[in-house]
C-alpha positions in Angstrom: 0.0 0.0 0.0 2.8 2.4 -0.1 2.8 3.5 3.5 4.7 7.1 3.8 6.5 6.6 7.4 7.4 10.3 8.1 3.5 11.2 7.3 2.2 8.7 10.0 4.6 10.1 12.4 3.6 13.7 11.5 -0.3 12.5 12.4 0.5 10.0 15.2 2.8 11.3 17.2 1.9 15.0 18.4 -1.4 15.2 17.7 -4.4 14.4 20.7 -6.2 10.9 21.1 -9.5 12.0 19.2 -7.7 13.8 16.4 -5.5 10.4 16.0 -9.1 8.5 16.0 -10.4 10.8 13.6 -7.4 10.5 11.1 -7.7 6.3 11.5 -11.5 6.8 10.6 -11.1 9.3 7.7 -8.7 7.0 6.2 -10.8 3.8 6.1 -13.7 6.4 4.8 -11.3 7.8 2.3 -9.4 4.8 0.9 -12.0 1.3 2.3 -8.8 0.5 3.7 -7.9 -0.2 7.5 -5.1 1.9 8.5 -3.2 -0.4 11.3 -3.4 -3.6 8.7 -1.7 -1.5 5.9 0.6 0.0 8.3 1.3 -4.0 9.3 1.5 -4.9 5.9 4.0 -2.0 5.4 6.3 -2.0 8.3 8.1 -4.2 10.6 9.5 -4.8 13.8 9.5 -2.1 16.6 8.4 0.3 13.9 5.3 -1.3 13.7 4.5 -1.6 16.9 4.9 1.5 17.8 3.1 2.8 15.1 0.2 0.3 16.0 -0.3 1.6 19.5 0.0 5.4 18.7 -2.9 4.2 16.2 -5.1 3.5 19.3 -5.2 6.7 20.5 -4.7 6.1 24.0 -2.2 8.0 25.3 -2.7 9.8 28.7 -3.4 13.5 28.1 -3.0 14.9 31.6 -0.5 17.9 31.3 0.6 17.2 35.4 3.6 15.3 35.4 3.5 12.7 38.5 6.9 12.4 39.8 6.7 9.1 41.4 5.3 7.3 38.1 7.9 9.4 36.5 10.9 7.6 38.7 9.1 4.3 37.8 9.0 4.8 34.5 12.8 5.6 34.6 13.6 2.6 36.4 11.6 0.9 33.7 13.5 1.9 30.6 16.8 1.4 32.2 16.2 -1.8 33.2 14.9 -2.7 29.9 17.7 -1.1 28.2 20.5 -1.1 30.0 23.1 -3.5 31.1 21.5 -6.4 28.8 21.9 -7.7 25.6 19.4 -6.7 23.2 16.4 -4.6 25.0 12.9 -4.8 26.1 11.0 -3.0 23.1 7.7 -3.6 24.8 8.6 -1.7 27.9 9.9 1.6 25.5 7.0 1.4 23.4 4.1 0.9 26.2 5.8 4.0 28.1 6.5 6.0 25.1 3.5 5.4 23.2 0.7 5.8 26.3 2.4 8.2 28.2 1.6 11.9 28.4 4.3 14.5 26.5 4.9 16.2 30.5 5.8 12.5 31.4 8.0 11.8 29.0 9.6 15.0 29.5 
């Protein structure tokens, strides 16, 4: 299907949970095609999963940052990347796809 990566990450990634609802919803109006199985069929790997849960639209939207989840998530990442071979994709995609922008920050 031709899926243009830098677009997707232009509508997924900074935009609020309904807009990113709306844009999966005007594309299957617009093309009778289902967004997250053409972005399957078109990428791979971490790419696609990340792609695939910012396509849910489910990322917390609370501007407070709440610095004990903030430590936790921390702790999290590090584990999951550091000091191991390889990483733990699912633990950088679940915080960095759900998470509000203050969190991550």
């Amino acid at each position: 299907a031709g899926t243009k990566e830098i677009a997707l990450i232009q509508i997924l990634v900074p935009f609020s949970n309904a807009i990113v609802k709306q844009t999966v919803q005007a594309y299957q109006i617009t093309s009778k095609r289902n967004l997250e199985e053409d972005v399957r069929s078109d990428t791979s790997g971490d790419f696609e999963k990340i792609l695939v849960c910012l396509m849910q639209g489910v990322r917390d939207e609370n501007t407070a940052v709440d610095m004990g989840r903030a430590q936790q998530q921390a702790e999290e990442l590090y584990k999951a990347g550091e000091n191991r071979m390889g990483t733990e994709e699912a633990v950088f995609t679940r915080v960095l796809s759900q998470s509000s922008f203050s969190q991550i920050k």
